[in-house]
C-alpha positions in Angstrom: 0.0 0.0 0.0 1.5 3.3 -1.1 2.3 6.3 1.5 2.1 3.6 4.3 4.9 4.7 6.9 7.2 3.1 9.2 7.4 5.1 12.9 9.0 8.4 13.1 8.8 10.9 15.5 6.3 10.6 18.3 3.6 12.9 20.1 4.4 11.1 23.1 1.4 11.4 26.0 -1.1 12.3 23.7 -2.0 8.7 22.3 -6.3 8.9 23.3 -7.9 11.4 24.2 -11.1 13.3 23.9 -12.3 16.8 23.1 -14.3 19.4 25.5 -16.2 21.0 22.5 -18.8 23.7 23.9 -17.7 24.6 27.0 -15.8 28.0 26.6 -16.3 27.5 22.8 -18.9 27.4 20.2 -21.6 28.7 22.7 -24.0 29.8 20.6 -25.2 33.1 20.8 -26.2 33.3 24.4 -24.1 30.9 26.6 -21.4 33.1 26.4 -21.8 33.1 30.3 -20.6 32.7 33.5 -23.5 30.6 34.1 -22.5 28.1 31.3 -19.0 28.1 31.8 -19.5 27.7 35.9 -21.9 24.3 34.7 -21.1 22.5 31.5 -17.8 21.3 32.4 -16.3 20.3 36.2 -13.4 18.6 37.5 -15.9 15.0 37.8 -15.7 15.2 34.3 -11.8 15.4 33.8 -11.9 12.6 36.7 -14.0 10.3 34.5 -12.1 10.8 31.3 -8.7 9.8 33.4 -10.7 6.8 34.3 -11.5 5.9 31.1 -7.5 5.4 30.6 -7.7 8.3 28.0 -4.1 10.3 28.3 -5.3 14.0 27.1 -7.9 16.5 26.3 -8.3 19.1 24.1 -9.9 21.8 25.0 -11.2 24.1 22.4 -11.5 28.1 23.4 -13.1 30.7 21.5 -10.9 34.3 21.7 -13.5 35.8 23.3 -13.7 34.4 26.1 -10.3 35.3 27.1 -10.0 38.6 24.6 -11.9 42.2 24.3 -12.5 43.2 20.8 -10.0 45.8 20.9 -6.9 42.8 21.5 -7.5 43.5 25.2 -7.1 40.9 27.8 -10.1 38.9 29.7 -8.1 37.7 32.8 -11.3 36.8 34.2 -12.0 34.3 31.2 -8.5 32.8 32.1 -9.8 31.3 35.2 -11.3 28.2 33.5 -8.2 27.2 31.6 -6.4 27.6 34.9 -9.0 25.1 36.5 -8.9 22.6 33.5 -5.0 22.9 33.7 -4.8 22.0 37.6 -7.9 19.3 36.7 -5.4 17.6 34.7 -2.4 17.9 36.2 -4.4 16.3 39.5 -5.7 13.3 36.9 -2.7 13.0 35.1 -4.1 14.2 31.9 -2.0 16.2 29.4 -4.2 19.1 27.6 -4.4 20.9 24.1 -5.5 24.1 24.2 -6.9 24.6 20.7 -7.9 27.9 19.6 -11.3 27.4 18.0 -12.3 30.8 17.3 -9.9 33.8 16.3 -11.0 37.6 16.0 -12.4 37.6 12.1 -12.4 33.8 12.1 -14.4 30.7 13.1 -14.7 27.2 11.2 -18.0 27.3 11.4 -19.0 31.7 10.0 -18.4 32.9 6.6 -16.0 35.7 8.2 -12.2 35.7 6.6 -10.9 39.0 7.4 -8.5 37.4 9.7 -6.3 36.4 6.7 -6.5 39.9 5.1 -6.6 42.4 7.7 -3.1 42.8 9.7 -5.1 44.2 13.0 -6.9 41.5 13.5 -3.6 39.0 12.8 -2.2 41.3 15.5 -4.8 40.4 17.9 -3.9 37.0 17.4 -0.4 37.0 18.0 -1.3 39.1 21.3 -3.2 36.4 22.3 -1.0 33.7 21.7 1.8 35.7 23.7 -0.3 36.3 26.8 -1.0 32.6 26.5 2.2 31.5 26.0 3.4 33.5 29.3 0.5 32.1 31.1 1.3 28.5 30.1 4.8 28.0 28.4 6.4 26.5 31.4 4.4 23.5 31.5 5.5 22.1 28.6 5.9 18.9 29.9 1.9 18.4 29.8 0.7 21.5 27.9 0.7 22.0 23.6 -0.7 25.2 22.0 -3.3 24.4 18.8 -2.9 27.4 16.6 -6.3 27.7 15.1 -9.0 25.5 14.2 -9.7 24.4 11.1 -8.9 26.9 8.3 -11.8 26.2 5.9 -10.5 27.4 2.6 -7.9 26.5 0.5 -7.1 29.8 -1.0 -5.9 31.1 2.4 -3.1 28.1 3.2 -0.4 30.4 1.9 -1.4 33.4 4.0 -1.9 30.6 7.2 1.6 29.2 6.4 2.7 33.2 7.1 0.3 33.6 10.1 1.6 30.1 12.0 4.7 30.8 11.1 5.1 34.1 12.7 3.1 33.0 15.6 5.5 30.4 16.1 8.0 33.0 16.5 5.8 34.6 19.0 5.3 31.9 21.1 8.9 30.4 20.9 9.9 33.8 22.9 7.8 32.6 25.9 8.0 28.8 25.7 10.6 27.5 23.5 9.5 23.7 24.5 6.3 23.8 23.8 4.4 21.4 21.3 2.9 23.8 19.2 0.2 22.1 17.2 -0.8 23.4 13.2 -3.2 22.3 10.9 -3.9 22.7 6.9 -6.8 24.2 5.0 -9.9 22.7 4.0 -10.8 22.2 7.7 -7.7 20.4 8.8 -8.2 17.8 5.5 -5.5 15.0 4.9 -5.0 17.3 1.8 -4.8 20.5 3.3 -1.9 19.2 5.8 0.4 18.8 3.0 -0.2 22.4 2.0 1.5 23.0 5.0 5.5 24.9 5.4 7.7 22.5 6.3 8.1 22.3 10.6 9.7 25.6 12.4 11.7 23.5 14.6 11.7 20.1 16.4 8.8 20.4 18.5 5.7 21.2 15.8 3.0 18.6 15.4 0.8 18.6 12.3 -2.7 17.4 13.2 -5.7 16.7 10.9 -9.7 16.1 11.3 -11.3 13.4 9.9 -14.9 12.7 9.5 -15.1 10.7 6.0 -17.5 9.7 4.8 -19.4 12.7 6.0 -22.2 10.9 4.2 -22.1 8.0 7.1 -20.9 11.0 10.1 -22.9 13.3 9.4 -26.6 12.2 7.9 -29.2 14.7 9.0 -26.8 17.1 10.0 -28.3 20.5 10.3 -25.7 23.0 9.5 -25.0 21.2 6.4 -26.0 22.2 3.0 -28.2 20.4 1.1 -27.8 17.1 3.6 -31.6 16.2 3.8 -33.0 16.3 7.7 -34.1 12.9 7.0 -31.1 11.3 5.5 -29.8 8.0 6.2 -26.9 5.8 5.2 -25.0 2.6 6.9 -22.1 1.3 8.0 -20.3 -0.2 6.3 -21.4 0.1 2.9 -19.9 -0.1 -0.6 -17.7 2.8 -1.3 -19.0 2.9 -4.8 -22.4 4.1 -2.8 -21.0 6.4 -1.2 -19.4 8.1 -3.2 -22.6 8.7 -5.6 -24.1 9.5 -2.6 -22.2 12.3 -1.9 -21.8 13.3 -5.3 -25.5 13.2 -5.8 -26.1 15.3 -2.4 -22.8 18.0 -2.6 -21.5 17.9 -6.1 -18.0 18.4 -5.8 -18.0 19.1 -2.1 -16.6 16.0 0.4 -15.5 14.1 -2.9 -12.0 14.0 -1.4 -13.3 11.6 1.1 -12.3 8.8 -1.6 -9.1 8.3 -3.5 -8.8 7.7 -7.5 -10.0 3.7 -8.0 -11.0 3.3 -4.1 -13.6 0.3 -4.9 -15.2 -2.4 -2.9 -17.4 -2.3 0.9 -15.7 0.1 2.7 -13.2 -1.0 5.6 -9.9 -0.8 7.5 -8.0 0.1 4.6 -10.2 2.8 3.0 -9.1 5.1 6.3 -5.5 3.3 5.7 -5.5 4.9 2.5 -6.8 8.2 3.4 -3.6 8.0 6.5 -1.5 7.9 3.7 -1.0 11.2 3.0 -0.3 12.3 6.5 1.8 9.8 6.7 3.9 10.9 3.9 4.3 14.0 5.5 5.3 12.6 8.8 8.1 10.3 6.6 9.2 13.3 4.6 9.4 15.6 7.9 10.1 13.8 10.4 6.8 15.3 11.9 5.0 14.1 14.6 1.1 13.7 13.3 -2.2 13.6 15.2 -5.8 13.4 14.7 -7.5 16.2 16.9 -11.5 15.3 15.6 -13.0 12.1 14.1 -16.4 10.7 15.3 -19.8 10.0 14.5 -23.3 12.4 14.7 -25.7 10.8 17.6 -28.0 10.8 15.3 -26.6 7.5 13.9 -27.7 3.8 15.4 -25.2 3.0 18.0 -23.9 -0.5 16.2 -23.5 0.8 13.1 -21.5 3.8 14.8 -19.4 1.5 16.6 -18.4 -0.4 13.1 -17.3 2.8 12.1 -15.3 3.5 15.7 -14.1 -0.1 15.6 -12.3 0.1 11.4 -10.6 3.8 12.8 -9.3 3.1 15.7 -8.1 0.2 14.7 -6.2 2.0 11.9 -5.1 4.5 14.3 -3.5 1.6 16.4 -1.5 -0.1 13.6 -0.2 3.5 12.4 0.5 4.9 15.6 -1.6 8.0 15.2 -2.6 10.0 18.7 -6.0 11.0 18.1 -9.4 12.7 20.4 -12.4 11.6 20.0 -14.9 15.1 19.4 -16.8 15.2 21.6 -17.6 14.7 25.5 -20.4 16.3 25.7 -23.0 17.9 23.2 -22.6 19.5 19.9 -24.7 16.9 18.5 -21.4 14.4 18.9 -21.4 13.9 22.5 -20.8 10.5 23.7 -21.8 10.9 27.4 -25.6 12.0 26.2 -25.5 8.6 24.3 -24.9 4.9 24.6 -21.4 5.0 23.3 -19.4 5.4 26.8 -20.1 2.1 27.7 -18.0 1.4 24.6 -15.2 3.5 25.3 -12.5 1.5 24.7 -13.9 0.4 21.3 -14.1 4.1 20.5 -11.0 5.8 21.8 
């Protein structure tokens, strides 16, 4: 199998792990609160996921919670990465802190100045110094995620010039660091070899993966043109799937299948899809890591778990650290369903 590789570096202490989506992130328009953060997330919560035998969470932050507008601080907003910091240092969990949201940015709005207007790039890098201060010295159990998920592919050269001066930022504060960076096309196996090759030694390229979005994310929502009532299986031919996504998107999600992928889907359709992080890793000596994958809870839970069972599995044999989005709500969360009685199956 082309683009297979043999171990290289390692993102060592961040094997499994799970994400903390919509806590002091993607809050909607009103839980933006004290309220919210004070409730959705406590340290019971970080004590379960140690007990699960995860190693790590990531915990996604939007910029507002911890920055004014005007690039001004919001010490206050601080207090709740402090207390997920000494959660997991108590549990023995190491901890992302992803940036999910940047002034002029988010994943999930149609807003790009960030990658056009130099103010708002300056807020950024403000940000990442003051966090950098807060945080740099625990390297040992603490990595910085740049951004998350830059959605479109004519911005990966300005990103390149964004993480890589951010780098520089945050390399004055905490030379140790892991600093975490991911590729356009909302952190695609294709966009991470858009990427600039590593600053230095201690840069992790990560990627998302929810293929085939088809089987992830039937009746999602926020998705164009994917019907309310949708449903697909797993596993399925990958000959269906793919005119099922054609038929539904057009163009969009067809990189979820290589050129002459054929036959029921399985292990090594997501082998393939590895491959091209895994030629980056080879060619750079990079360590590589899935921050995203899982399945809507609108799915039946066994044929979710086929799906758990065929990428985990692949994660194992390629030695790929990964978290598992999400804990708790955003339509993914596997404590409101019947999937964390499976949790080994699915970490």
């Amino acid at each position: 199998m082309k683009g297979i590789c043999i171990l290289v570096k390692e993102f060592k202490g961040y094997k499994k792990g799970i994400n903390l989506g919509g806590w002091i992130s993607q809050c909607g328009y009103y839980n933006y609160t004290k309220e919210h953060y004070d409730e959705f997330i406590h340290e019971s919560d970080i004590k379960k996921i140690a007990e699960w035998k995860c190693d790590h969470v990531r915990l996604p932050f939007d910029y507002n919670v911890i920055q004014h507008e005007n690039g001004e601080m919001i010490h206050s907003g601080f207090e709740y990465i402090d207390n997920c910091v000494q959660w997991c240092k108590k549990h023995n969990l190491n901890l992302i802190l992803d940036l999910h949201k940047a002034a002029g940015f988010s994943f999930d709005e149609e807003n790009f100045a960030f990658f056009c207007e130099p103010e708002l790039q300056e807020y950024f890098y403000k940000l990442w110094n003051e966090i950098s201060l807060r945080y740099g010295s625990l390297y040992e159990t603490v990595s910085f995620e740049l951004l998350n998920e830059v959605t479109d592919m004519k911005y990966a050269e300005s990103w390149n010039k964004i993480a890589q001066k951010t780098i520089e930022v945050i390399r004055n504060n905490a030379p140790h660091t892991k600093i975490i960076v991911g590729g356009a096309e909302n952190n695609s196996v294709n966009g991470m070899a858009l990427l600039d090759k590593p600053h230095d030694e201690n840069i992790v390229f990560t990627f998302h993966f929810y293929s085939p979005i088809v089987f992830t994310h039937q009746k999602a929502c926020w998705i164009p043109d994917m019907p309310d009532d949708y449903n697909t299986f797993y596993p399925d031919k990958i000959e269906n799937y793919q005119s099922e996504t054609k038929r539904l998107f057009d163009q969009r999600f067809s990189n979820d299948f290589l050129e002459g992928m054929s036959g029921e889907i399985d292990v090594k359709y997501f082998e393939d899809l590895f491959s091209v992080p895994c030629s980056i890793r080879e060619k750079y000596n990079v360590p590589i890591y899935c921050g995203e994958y899982g399945v809507i809870e609108k799915v039946d839970e066994s044929e979710a778990l086929k799906w758990f069972d065929d990428i985990t599995a692949t994660f194992s044999k390629l030695d790929i650290g990964h978290a598992i989005w999400n804990y708790k709500g955003k339509d993914f969360g596997i404590t409101d369903t019947g999937l964390s009685e499976f949790i080994d199956k699915i970490i």
